[in-house]
C-alpha positions in Angstrom: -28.1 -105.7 -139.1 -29.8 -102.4 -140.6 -27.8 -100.0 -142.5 -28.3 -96.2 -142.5 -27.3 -94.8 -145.9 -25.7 -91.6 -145.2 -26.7 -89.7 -148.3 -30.4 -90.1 -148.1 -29.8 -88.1 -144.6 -30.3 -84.3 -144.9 -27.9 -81.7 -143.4 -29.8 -81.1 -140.0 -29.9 -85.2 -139.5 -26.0 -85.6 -140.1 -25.3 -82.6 -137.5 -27.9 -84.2 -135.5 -25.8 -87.5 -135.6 -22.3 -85.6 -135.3 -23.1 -83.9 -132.1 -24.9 -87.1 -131.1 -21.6 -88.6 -130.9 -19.5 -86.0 -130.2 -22.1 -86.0 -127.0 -21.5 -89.6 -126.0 -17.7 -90.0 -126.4 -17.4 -86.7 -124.3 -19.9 -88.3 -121.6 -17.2 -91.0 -121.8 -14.5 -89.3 -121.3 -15.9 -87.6 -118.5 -16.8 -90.6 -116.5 -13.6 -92.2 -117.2 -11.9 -88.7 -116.1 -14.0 -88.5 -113.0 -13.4 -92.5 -112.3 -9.6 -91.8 -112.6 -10.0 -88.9 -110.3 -12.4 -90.3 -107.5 -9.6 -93.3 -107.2 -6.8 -90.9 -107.2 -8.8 -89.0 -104.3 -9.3 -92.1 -102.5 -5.5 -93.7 -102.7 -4.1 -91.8 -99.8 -8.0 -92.0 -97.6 -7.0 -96.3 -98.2 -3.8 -96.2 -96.9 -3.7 -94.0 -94.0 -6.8 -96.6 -93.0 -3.8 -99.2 -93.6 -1.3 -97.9 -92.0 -3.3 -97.2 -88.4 -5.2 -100.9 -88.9 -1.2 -102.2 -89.5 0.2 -100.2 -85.8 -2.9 -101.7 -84.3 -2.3 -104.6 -85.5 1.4 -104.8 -84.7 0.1 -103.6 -81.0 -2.2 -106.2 -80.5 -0.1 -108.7 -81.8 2.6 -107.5 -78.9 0.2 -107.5 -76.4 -0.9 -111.5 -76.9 2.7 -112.3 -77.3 3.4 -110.7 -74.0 0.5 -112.4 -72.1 1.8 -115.9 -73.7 5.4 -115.3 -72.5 4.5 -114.1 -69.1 4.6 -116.6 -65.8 0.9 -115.8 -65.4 0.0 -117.2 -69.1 -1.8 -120.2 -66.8 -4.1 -117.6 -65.0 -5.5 -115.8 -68.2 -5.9 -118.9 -70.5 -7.8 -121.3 -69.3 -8.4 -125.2 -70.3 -11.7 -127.0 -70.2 -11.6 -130.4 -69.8 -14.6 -132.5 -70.5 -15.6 -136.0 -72.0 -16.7 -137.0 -75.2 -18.7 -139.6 -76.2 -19.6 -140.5 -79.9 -23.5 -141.3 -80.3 -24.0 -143.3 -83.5 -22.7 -146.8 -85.0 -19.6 -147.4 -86.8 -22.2 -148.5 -90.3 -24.1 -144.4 -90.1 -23.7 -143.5 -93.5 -23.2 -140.2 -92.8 -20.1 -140.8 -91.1 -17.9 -141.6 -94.3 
């Protein structure tokens, strides 16, 4: 690690360095102020999208349940029926 002896610097290089850092811990501070901001901005945007996605949903979820209760649950779900035949032998290694 190099080390920067301070009293070999003149006065213009040690304001230099002062407002160097002054410079990047207030570029900091700023981003972590505009972070904090942004999400504070953007806390009631996510939960009005929450709340409308939880009514629909709560609708949706009604409307399934009434289609499953009602007498005519046979006419909008309907069954396939078909048959299956495994194609292979019983020693396919793939099969364990």
């Amino acid at each position: 690690m190099r080390e920067i002896e301070v009293t070999n610097m003149g006065w213009g290089m040690r304001i230099a360095v002062a407002l160097g850092m002054a410079l990047a811990l207030g570029l900091a501070a700023a981003f972590v102020v505009l972070s904090l901001g942004i999400a504070l901005l953007l806390l009631p945007v996510i939960a009005v999208v929450l709340a409308v996605g939880w009514w629909r949903w709560r609708k949706i979820e009604a409307r399934v349940n009434a289609e499953c209760s009602s007498e005519n649950a046979s006419r909008t779900f309907r069954v396939i029926e078909t048959d299956y035949e495994v194609i292979g032998e019983r020693g396919d290694p793939r099969r364990n």
